[in-house]
Biotite code that builds the C-alpha atoms (Angstrom):
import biotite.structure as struc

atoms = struc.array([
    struc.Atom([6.271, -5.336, 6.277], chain_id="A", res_id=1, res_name="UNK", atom_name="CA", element="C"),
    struc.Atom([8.549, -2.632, 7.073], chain_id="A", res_id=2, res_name="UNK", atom_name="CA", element="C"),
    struc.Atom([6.928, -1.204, 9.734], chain_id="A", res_id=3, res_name="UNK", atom_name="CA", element="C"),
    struc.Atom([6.481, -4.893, 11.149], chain_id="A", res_id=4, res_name="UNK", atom_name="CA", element="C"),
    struc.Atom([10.474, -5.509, 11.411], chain_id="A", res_id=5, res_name="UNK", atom_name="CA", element="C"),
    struc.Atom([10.559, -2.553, 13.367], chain_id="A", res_id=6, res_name="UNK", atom_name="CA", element="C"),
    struc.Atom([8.483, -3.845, 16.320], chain_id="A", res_id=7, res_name="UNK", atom_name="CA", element="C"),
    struc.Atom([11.850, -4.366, 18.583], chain_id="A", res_id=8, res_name="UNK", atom_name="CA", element="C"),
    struc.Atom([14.059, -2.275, 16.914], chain_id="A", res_id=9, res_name="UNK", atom_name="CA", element="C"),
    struc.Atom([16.060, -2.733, 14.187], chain_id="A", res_id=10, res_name="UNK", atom_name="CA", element="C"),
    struc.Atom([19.188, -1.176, 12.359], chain_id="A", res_id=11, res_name="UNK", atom_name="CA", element="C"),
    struc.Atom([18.598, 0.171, 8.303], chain_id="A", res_id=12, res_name="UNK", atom_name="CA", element="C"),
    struc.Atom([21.755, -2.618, 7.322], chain_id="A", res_id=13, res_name="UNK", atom_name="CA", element="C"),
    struc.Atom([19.721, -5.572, 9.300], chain_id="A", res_id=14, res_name="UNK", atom_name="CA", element="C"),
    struc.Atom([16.020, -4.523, 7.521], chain_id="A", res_id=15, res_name="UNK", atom_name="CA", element="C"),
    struc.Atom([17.521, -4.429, 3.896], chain_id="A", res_id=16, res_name="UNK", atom_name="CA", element="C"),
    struc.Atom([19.428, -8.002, 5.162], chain_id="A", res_id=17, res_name="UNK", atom_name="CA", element="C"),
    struc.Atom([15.663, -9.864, 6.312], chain_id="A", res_id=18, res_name="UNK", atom_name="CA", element="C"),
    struc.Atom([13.973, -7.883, 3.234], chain_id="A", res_id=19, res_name="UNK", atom_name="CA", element="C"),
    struc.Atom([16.227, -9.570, 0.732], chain_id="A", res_id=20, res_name="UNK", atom_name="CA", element="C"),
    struc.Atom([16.627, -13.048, 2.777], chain_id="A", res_id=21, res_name="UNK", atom_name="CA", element="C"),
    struc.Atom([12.379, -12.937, 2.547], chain_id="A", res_id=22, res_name="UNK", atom_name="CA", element="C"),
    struc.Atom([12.529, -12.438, -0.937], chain_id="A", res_id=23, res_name="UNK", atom_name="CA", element="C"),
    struc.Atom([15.332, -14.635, -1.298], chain_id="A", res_id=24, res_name="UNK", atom_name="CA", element="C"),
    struc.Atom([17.124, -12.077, -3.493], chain_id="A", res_id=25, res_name="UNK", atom_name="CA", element="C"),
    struc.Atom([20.819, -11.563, -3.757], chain_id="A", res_id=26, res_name="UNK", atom_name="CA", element="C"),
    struc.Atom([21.997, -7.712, -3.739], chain_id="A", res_id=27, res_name="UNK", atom_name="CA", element="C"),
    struc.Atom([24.711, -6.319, -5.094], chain_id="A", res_id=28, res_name="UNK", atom_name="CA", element="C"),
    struc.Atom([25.488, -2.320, -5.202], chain_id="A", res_id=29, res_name="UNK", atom_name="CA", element="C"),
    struc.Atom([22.983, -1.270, -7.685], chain_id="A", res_id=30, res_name="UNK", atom_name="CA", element="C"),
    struc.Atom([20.500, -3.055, -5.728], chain_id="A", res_id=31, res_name="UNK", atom_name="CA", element="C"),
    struc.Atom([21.607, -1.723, -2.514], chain_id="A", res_id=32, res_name="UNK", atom_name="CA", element="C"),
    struc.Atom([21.617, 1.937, -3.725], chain_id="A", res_id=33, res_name="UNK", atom_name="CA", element="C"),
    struc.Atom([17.938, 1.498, -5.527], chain_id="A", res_id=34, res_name="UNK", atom_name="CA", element="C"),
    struc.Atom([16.347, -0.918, -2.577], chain_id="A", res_id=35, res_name="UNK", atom_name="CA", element="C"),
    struc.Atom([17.783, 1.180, 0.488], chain_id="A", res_id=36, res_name="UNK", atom_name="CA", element="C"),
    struc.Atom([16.917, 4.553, -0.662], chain_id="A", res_id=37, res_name="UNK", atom_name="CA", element="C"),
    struc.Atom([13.024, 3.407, -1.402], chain_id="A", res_id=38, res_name="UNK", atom_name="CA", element="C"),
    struc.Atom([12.912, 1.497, 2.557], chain_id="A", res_id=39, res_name="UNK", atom_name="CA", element="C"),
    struc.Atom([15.195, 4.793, 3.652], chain_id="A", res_id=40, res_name="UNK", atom_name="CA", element="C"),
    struc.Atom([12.283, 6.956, 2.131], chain_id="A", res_id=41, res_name="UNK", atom_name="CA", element="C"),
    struc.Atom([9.397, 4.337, 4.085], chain_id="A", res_id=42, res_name="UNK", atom_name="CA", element="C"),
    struc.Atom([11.058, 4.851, 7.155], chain_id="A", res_id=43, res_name="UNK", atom_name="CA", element="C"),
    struc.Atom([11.144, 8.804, 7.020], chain_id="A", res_id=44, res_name="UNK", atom_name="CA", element="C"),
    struc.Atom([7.302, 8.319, 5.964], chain_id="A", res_id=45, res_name="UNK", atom_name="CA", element="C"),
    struc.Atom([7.315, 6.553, 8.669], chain_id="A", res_id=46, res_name="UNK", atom_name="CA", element="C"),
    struc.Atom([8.133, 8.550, 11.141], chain_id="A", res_id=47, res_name="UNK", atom_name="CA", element="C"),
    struc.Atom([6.682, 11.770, 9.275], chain_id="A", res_id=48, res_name="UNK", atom_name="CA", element="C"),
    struc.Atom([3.521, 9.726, 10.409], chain_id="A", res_id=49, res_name="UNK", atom_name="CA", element="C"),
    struc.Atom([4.326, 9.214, 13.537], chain_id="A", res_id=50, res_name="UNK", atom_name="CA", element="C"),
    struc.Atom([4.297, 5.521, 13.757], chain_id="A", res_id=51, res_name="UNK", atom_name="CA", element="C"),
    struc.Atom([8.170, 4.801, 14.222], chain_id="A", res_id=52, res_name="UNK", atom_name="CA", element="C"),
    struc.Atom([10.857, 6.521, 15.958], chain_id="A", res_id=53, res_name="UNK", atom_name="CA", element="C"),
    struc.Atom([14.937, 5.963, 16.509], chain_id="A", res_id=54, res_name="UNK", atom_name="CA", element="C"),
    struc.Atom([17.334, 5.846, 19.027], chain_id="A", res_id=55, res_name="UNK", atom_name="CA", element="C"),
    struc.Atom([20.851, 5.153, 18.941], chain_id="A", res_id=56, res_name="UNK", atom_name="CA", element="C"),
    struc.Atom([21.853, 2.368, 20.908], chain_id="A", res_id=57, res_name="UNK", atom_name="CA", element="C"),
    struc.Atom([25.806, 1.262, 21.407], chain_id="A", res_id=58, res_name="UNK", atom_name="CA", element="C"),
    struc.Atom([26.647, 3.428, 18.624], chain_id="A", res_id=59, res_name="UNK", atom_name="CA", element="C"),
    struc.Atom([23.842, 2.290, 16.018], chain_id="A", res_id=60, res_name="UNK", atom_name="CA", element="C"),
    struc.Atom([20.620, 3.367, 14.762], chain_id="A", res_id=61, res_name="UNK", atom_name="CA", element="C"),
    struc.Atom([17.686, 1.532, 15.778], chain_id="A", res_id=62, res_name="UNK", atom_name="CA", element="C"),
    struc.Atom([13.892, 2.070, 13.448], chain_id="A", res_id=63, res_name="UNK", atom_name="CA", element="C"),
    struc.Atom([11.325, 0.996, 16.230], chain_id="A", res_id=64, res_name="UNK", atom_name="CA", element="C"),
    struc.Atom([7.879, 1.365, 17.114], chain_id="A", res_id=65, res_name="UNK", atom_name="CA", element="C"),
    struc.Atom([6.756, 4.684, 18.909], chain_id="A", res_id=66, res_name="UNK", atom_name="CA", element="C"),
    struc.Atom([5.865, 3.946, 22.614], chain_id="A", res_id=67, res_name="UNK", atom_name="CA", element="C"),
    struc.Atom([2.104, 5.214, 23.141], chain_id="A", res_id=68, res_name="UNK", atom_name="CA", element="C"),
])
């Protein structure tokens, strides 16, 4: 699912919003500590594998796919 909401680029802040809105959770800091540093450690899987990149756009960091 991760790797999906990074198809057109997306910001860390704006994947831990849609992955709580889809689970329709409600965070609050211990969540946001626990949740973002397990999707923080998916991304850098992620792009250990080779699969996602980033670029920072207007001053923010974008998770999208790798262009082939």
């Amino acid at each position: 699912m991760i790797y999906d909401m990074c198809k057109n680029g997306i910001t860390f802040e704006e994947l831990l919003k849609n992955i709580f809105d889809k689970y329709k959770l409600s965070i609050n800091a211990n969540q946001y500590v626990l949740v973002g540093s397990t999707i923080k450690s998916y991304l850098s899987y992620l792009l250990n594998e080779d699969k996602i990149i980033y670029e920072f756009i207007n001053n923010k960091m974008l998770w999208k796919h790798k262009n082939i």
